[in-house]
N, C-alpha and C positions, 0 to 999 in steps of 0.2 A: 430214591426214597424207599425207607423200609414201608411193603408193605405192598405198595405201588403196581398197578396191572401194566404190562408192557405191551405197547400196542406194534401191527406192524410199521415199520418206516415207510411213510410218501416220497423221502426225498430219493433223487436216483443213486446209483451206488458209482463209487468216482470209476472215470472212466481208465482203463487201461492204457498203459504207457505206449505210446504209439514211437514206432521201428522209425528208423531212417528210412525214408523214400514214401513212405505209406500214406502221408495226406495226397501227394499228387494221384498215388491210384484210388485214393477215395474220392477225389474231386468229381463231383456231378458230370462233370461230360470224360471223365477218363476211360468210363465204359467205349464209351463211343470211338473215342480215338483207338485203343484197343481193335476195335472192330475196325475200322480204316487200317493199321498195319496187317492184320488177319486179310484182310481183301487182296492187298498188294503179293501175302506172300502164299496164298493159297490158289487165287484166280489169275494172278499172271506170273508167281513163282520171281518177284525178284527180293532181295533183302533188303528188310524193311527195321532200321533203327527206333525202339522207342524214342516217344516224346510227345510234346502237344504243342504241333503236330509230330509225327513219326517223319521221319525222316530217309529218305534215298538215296545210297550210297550209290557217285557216281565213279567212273573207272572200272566197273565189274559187266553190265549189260549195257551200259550208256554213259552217251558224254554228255553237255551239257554247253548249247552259245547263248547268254545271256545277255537281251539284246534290250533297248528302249521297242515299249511296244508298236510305236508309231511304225518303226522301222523293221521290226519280224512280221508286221502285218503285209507291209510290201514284198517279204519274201515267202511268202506261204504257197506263192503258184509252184514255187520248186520243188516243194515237199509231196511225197506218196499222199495219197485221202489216209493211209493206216495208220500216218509218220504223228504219233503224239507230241501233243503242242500244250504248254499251262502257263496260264498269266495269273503275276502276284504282281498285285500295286499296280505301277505303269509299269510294269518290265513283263518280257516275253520270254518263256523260256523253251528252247527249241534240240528236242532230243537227237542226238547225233549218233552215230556208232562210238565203240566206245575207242578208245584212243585220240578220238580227232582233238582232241583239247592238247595231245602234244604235238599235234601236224600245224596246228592254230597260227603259231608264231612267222615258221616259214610260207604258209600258203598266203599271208599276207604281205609278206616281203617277196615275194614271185609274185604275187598279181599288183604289185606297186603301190600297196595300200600302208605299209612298216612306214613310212615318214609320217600319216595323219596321224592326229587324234581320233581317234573313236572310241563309241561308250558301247564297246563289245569287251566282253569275257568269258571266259571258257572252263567250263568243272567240268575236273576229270578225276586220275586216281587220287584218292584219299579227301575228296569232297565230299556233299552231298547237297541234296536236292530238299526243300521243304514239300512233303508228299501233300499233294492236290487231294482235297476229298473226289471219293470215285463219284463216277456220273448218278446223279439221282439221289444223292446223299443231303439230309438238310445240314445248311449249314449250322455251327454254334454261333450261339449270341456274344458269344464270349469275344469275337472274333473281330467284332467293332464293327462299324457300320459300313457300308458298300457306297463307291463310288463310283464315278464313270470315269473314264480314261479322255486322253486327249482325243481327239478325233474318233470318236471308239464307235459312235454313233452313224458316223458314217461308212465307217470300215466294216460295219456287222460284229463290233468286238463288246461281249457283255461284259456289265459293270463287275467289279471283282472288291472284294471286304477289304477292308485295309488290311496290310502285316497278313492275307490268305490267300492260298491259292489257289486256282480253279485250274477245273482241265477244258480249253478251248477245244481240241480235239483229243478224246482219251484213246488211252489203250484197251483193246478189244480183251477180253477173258478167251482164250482160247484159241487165242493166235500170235505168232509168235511176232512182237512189235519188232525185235530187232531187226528182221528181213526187210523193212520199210527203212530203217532209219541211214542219212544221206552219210556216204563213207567214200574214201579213197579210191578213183576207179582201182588203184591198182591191187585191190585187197583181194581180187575177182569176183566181186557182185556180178547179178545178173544185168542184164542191159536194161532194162528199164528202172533199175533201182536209182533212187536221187542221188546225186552228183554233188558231191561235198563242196568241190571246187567251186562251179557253180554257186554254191547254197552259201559261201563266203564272199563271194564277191560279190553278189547282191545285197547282201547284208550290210556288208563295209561301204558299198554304195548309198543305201538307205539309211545309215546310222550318220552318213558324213551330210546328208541330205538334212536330216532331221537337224543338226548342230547345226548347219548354215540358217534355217529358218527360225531357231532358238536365237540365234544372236543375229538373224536379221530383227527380227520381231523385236528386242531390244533395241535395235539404233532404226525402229521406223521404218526398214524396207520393207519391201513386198518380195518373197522367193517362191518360184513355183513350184505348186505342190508336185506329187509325183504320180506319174501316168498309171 
C-alpha cells in the first residue's frame, strides 16, 4: 500500500536447502557418536567407519567369534585380563587375532565339532564390528532401554540396551590390544599368549551346551548347567 511504513519481519527467513547426508550430522547425538569414532582412532589407532554407531572394520587389527552370551561367559577364563570382550543384546562378542575367522572353518572340523550345529560366527576380512561406546561414555537414549541377559545376573554380566553395545572388558589407550588377542600357536606368539585352539573348543562346547538346555527347557528336562 502506497504510503505504508514497512516494519521489520518477525517471521524466520526459510531455511537453507539442506545437502545429502547433513540431517544425520545434525542429529542431536551425532556430535557424540563422532566423538566415539575420534576415541577409537586416536587412543587406540584402529579404523573406525562412520555411522550411528561407527563402526569396526574387522580383517585389519581383529577378528571377530560371535557367540550367545551364555556361552562366551563360559569361556572367558581362556582369554588374557587385556583380551577385549563387548556384549550387544544377548550375544558376546570376543576379539580374536585377526585372520582366525578364516582358520574358523577347519579348527572346528579338527576338533570334531563341523558335524554340530552351533550358534557361533566369525567376522573377519570385509566385516565389521558395531563400536561399543568407550568405557565411561553415557550412553544415548536413543539407544532403547537396557535389559538383562539370560543368566547375566549370575555370571557378573551387566545389563546391555537393546540394538547397543557395551565393552565387558575394553581396550586399554595405550596398549597394544593385539598382543593379548587369542591366535594360532603357530603364528609365533609368546607363550603365555591365549591359545585360539583352546578359545574354540570351549566355546563349541558352551554354545552346544547352551542349545541342549534351550530345547531341553522346551520339552520339560532339566540339563546341567556348566561348572
Amino acid at each position: 500500500m502506497a504510503g505504508s511504513v514497512s516494519t521489520p519481519s518477525t517471521v524466520p527467513l526459510p531455511r537453507r536447502p539442506v545437502e545429502p547426508g547433513a540431517p544425520a550430522a545434525r542429529h542431536p547425538g551425532a556430535a557424540g557418536w563422532r566423538g566415539v569414532r575420534r576415541w577409537y582412532e586416536r587412543e587406540l589407532g584402529w579404523a573406525a567407519v562412520p555411522g550411528r554407531p561407527p563402526r569396526l572394520p574387522t580383517g585389519v587389527r581383529f577378528d571377530v567369534l560371535d557367540v550367545p552370551a551364555e556361552a562366551g561367559a563360559g569361556a572367558l577364563r581362556h582369554l588374557a585380563p587385556g583380551s577385549p570382550v563387548a556384549l550387544r543384546g544377548d550375544r558376546m562378542e570376543l576379539l580374536v587375532a585377526a585372520g582366525s575367522a578364516e582358520e574358523l572353518p577347519g579348527l572346528l572340523e579338527w576338533l570334531e565339532w563341523g558335524a554340530v550345529t552351533l550358534d557361533l560366527r566369525a567376522l573377519g576380512a570385509g566385516g565389521a564390528l558395531l563400536a561399543p561406546l568407550p568405557p565411561g561414555w553415557p550412553p544415548s537414549s536413543a539407544e532403547g532401554p537396557s535389559r538383562g541377559l539370560p543368566g547375566a545376573r549370575s555370571r557378573g554380566l551387566p545389563a546391555c540396551r537393546k540394538g547397543a553395545a557395551v565393552w565387558l572388558r575394553p581396550p586399554e589407550p595405550g596398549r597394544e590390544a593385539e598382543a593379548s588377542l587369542p591366535a594360532m600357536p603357530a603364528q609365533g606368539r609368546e607363550e603365555h599368549a591365549p591359545d585360539l585352539v583352546r578359545l574354540v573348543d570351549t566355546v563349541a562346547a558352551c554354545c552346544h551346551r547352551v542349545r541342549l538346555r534351550r530345547a531341553a527347557g522346551r520339552a520339560g528336562r532339566v540339563v546341567p548347567s556348566d561348572r
